[in-house]
N, C-alpha and C positions, 0 to 999 in steps of 0.2 A: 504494500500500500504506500503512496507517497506520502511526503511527510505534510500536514496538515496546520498551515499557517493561519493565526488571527490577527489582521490588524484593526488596533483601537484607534479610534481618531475622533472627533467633531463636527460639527454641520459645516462651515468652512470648506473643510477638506474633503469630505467623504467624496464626491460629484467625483472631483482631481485623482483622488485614490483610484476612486475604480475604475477609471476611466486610463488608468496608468498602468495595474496590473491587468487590465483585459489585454491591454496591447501587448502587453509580454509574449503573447501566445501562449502555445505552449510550453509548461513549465515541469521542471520536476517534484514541484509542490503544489497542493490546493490550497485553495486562501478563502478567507473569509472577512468582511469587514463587520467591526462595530460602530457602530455612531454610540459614546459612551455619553450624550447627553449635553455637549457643553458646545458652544458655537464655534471656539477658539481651542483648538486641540492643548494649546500650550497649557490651557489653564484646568485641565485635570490635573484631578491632585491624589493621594494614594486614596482618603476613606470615598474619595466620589467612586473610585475603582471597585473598591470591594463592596459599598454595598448598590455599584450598579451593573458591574459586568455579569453575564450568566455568560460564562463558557458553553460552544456547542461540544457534544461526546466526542473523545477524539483529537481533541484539538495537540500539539504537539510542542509548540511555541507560539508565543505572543509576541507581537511587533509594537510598541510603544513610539510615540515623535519622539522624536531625537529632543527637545527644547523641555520635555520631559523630566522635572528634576526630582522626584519620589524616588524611595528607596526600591528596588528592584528584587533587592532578596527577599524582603516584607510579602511581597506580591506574588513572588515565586511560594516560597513558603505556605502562603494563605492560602492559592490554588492548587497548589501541584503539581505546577506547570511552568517551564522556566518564561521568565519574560526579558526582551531584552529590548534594549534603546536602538532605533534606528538613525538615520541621518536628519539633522535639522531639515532638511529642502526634501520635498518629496520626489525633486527630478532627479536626486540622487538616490534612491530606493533600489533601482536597476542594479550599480554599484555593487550596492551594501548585497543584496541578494545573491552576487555571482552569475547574474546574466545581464548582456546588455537589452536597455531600453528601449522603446519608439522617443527618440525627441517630440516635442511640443509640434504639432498640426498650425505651422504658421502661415500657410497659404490661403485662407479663406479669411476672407472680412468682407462687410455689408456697408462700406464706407466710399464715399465717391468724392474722389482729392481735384477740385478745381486749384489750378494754381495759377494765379495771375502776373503777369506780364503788365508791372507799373508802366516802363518807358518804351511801349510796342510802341507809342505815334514817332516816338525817335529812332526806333530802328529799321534799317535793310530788313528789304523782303530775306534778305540771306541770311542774316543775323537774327533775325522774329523766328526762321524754321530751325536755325542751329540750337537756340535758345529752348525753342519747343521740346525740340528731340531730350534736350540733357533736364528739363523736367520730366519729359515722360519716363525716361529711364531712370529717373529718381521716385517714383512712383505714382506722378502725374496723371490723371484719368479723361482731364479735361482744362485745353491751354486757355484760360482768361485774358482777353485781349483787354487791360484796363485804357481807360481814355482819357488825360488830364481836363481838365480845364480853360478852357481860353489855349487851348493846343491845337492846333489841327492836327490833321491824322490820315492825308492823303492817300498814303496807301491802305486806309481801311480795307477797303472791298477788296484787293488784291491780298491783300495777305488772311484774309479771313476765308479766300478761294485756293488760295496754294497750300496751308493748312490742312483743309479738307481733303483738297487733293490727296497731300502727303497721306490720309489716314488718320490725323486727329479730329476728335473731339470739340469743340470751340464754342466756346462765350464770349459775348460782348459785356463790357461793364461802362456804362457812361450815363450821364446826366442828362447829355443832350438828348434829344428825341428824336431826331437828325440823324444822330450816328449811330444808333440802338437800330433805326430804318435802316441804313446802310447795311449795317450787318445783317439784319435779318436778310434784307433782300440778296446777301454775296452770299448766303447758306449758311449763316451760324445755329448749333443747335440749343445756344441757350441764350437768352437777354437777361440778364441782372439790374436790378432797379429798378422795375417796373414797379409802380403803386397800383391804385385803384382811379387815377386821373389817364394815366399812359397806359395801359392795361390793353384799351383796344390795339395799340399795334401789333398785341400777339396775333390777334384775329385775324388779321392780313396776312401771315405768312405758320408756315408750316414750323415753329419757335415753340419752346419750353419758358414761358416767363419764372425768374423768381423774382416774387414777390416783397413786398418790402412797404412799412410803415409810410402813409403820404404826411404825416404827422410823428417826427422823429419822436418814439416811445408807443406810441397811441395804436394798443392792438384792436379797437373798435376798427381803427381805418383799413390795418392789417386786414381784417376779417368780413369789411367788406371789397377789397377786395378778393379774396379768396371766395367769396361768395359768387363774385362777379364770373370766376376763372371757372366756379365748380357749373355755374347756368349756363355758359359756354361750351361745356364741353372739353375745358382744356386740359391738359399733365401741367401740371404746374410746383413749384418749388415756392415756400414761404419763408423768408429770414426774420424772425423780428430784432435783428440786430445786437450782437455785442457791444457794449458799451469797455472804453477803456477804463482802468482801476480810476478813482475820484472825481469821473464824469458820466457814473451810472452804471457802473459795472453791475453791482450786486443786484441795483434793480435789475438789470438787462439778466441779470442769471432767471429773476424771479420771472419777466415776462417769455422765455422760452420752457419754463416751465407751469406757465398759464397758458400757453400756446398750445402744448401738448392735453391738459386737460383737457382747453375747448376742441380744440381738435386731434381727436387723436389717431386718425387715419392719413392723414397727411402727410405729406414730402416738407420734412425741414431743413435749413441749410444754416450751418453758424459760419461766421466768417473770424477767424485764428488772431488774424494781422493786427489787433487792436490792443491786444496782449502781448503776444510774442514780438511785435516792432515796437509796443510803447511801454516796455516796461525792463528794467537790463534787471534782467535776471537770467540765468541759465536757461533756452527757450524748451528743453528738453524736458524739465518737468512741468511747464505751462501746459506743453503739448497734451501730457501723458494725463493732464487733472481733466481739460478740457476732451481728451477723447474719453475718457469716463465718463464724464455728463454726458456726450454725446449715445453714448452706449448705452446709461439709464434709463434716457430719455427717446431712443432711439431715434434719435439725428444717422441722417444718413449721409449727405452732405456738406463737406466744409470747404469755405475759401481762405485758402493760403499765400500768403505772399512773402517773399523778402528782397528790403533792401536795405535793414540794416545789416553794417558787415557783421554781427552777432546771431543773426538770424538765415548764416549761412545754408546750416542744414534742418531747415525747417520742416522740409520737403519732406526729406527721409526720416526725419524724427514724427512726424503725420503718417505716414506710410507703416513705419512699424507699430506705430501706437495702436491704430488700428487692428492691427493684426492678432498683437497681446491681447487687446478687448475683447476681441469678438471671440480668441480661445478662452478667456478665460468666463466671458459671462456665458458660453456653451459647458462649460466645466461648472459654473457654477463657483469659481472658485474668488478670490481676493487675485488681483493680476501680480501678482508675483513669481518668481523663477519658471519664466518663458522664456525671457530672451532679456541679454544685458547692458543688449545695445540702448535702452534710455539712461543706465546707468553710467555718464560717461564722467564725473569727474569724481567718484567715489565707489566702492567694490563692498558688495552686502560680504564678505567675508576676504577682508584683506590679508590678515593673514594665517594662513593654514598652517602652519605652525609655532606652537605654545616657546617661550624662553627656554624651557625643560626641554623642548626638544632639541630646539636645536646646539642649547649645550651639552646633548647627550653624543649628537650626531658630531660637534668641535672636539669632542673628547675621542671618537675614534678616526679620526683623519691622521692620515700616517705618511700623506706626503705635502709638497710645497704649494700646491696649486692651491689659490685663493678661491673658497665660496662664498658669495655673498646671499645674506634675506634678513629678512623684515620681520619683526616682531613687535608686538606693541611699546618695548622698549625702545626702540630705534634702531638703528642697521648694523647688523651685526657682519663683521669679514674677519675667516679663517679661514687656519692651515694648520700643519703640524707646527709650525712655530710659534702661534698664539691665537690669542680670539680676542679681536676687539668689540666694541660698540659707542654708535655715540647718537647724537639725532642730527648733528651737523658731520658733510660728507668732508669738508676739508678740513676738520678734527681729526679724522681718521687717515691721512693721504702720507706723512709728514710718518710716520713708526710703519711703512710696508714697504720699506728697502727696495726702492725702484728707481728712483730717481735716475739711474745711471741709462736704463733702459727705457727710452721715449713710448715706442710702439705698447709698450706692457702698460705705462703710465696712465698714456692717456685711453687703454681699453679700461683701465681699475679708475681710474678720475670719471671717466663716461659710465660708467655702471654703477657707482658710486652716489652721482648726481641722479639718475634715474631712481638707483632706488631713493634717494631722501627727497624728491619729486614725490611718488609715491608712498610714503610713510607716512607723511605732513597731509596727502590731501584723505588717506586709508584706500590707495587703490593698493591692489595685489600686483606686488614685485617679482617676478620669475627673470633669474639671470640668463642675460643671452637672449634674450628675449622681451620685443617691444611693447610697451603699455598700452594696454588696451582702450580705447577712448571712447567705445561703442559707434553709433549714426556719428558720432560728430567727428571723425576722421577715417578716411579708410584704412585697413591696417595695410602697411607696407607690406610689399612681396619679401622680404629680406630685413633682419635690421641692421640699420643704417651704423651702429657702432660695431657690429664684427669687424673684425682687422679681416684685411684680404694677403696682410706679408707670408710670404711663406718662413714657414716656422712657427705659427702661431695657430691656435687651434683655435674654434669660436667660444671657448671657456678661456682661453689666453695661457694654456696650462705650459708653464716654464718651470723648471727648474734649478732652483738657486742654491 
């Protein structure tokens, strides 16, 4: 008979759990989950255990969260049945078990990334489609042609035809009525900013309006026109607008979630840019708070832009937000450990290992060759000849007998700075190896501080 696994867990996790070991396939054990009662797995405690668990007949071991901090033998004892701690992250359960996992299901999301193109009326037809393309391959769904003000925009209808041509998707965003015409009539498939005053020019051409307050806040106007769109006959998209932080944000949270009540079959669309360009903060968690509302609320829909240089990758930080969302509110779960690309200037577990380990590990090195990591003490570099630590990297440069040899120097100076880079901000330092930055840098093919001299290995291992 195989051997017959129980894991305990929470409301939270249970969806995630089972939805993790189904994918295992076939195993050489059966499993069973508990829901022990509490929402938060972490926060069972030993007497919730004993007087809530019933073991089924049979059972063999117990699987515990790893964040789990009860006595183990108490529980062993009490059942009869050993219990043991698994891994804090439940994407690490594969691991812990001895087979590998199915990764997280990131290709599926119900999210449609309009990205807009601020200075399309200043660009070449060649430069609007080059532009196009490296949105679209950043996750783009549909290129927004925005239109200034007091700007002309000449090649509107040409570039909203060559576009298409190409195979994009395309919206017009403008004030004018004028140039929202333009576009519809060059084939665009969507107009933005349409009210309930401008509305009929959807009627004239074969166009998706979104919708938009003709009374900046004012979701009566909002709703009639959506009323006007729904007696038309038309698909239509509704924004009641994001407001920037201390120019109505909060409200603007509240009126998309009055939006949803009053209607709640509708096409919604938020627009990112009023956060993410007005506000300097890292855009990557704006993105990840704002695709959660989108996902509770089910928004389908958002307009993203950048042009601040801070708001470089907006793009791909919308793209994978998305993606985590939609796995995780199908799992059921809290969007965590999916994927770690939103996580780019900080590492949910920096460093893997403990002070004790690694002066267990400084204790048996028995030759010259420097290793360097991270601890929550600061950066530790050894070899048989000692073990340092400090939290500043050029404290440690000055006692590693190098000086004479440059190439060794400056790979120990460069790995050095990296890790105390890494320690200061708690990302995870791995020697030889470049820091991870998630969406907001691509990782290199190579890292850039390997020595290429020959002689030198990518650990720099010399012997002195």
């Amino acid at each position: 008979m195989p051997e017959r696994l129980v894991f305990i867990t929470g409301h939270l996790a249970k969806a995630r759990l089972e939805r993790l070991l189904t994918g295992l396939g076939e195993t050489a054990f059966s499993w069973e989950i508990i829901d022990i009662g509490v929402k938060v797995a972490a926060l069972m405690t030993e007497e919730i255990i004993k007087r809530r668990l019933k073991l089924p007949e049979g059972a063999d071991r117990v699987i515990l969260p790893g964040r789990y901090r009860g006595h183990l033998d108490a529980l062993s004892a009490h059942f009869g049945v050993p219990f043991l701690r698994g891994p804090d992250e439940i994407a690490d359960l594969p691991a812990f078990l001895g087979r590998a996992g199915q990764p997280p299901d990131l290709t599926r999301h119900a999210m449609r990334i309009f990205a807009e193109i601020v200075d399309a009326p200043s660009l070449t037809l060649e430069a609007l489609l080059s532009r196009s393309r490296k949105l679209v391959a950043a996750g783009a769904d549909v290129i927004d042609l925005g239109c200034l003000p007091e700007t002309p925009f000449p090649l509107l209808a040409e570039g909203v035809r060559m576009l298409k041509g190409a195979g994009f998707s395309v919206s017009v965003d403008s004030a004018d009525i004028e140039e929202l015409r333009i576009g519809a009539q060059a084939g665009a498939d969507f107009l933005l900013s349409l009210d309930e005053n401008t509305l009929p020019l959807a009627l004239e051409h074969p166009v998706t309006p979104v919708l938009i307050p003709a009374i900046p806040g004012d979701l009566d106007s909002l709703g009639r026109a959506i009323e006007a769109a729904q007696d038309a006959g038309l698909n239509f998209i509704a924004d009641p607008v994001l407001d920037p932080i201390h120019f109505g944000f909060a409200h603007s949270l509240g009126r998309f979630i009055e939006a949803r009540r009053r209607w709640p079959d509708i096409e919604l669309l938020m627009g990112t840019g009023n956060l993410t360009e007005l506000t300097d903060a890292d855009t990557s968690g704006i993105t990840a708070v704002l695709a959660g509302i989108c996902s509770e609320l089910g928004i389908r829909n958002v307009l993203t832009v950048h042009v601040s240089p801070h708001t470089v990758r907006t793009l791909e930080e919308h793209d994978l937000a998305r993606r985590v969302m939609f796995a995780a509110r199908a799992d059921g779960a809290l969007p965590r450990s999916y994927h770690p690309g939103l996580l780019q200037v900080h590492d949910r577990k920096p460093f893997p290992a403990t002070v004790a380990d690694i002066e267990a590990l400084a204790a048996d090195v028995r030759d010259a060759n420097f290793r360097i990591l991270t601890a929550e003490d600061g950066i530790h570099i050894f070899n048989s000849k000692g073990h340092a630590v400090a939290t500043d990297a050029f404290s440690l440069f000055s006692g590693l007998g190098v000086e004479a040899d440059g190439a060794h120097a400056f790979y120990l100076g460069a790995e050095l700075m990296k890790a105390e880079i890494a320690w200061r901000l708690g990302k995870r330092y791995v020697q030889d190896e470049p820091l991870a930055w998630g969406v907001a840098s691509p990782a290199p093919e190579e890292d850039r501080t390997r020595l290429a001299e020959a002689g030198h290995t990518l650990k720099a291992k010399k012997e002195r």
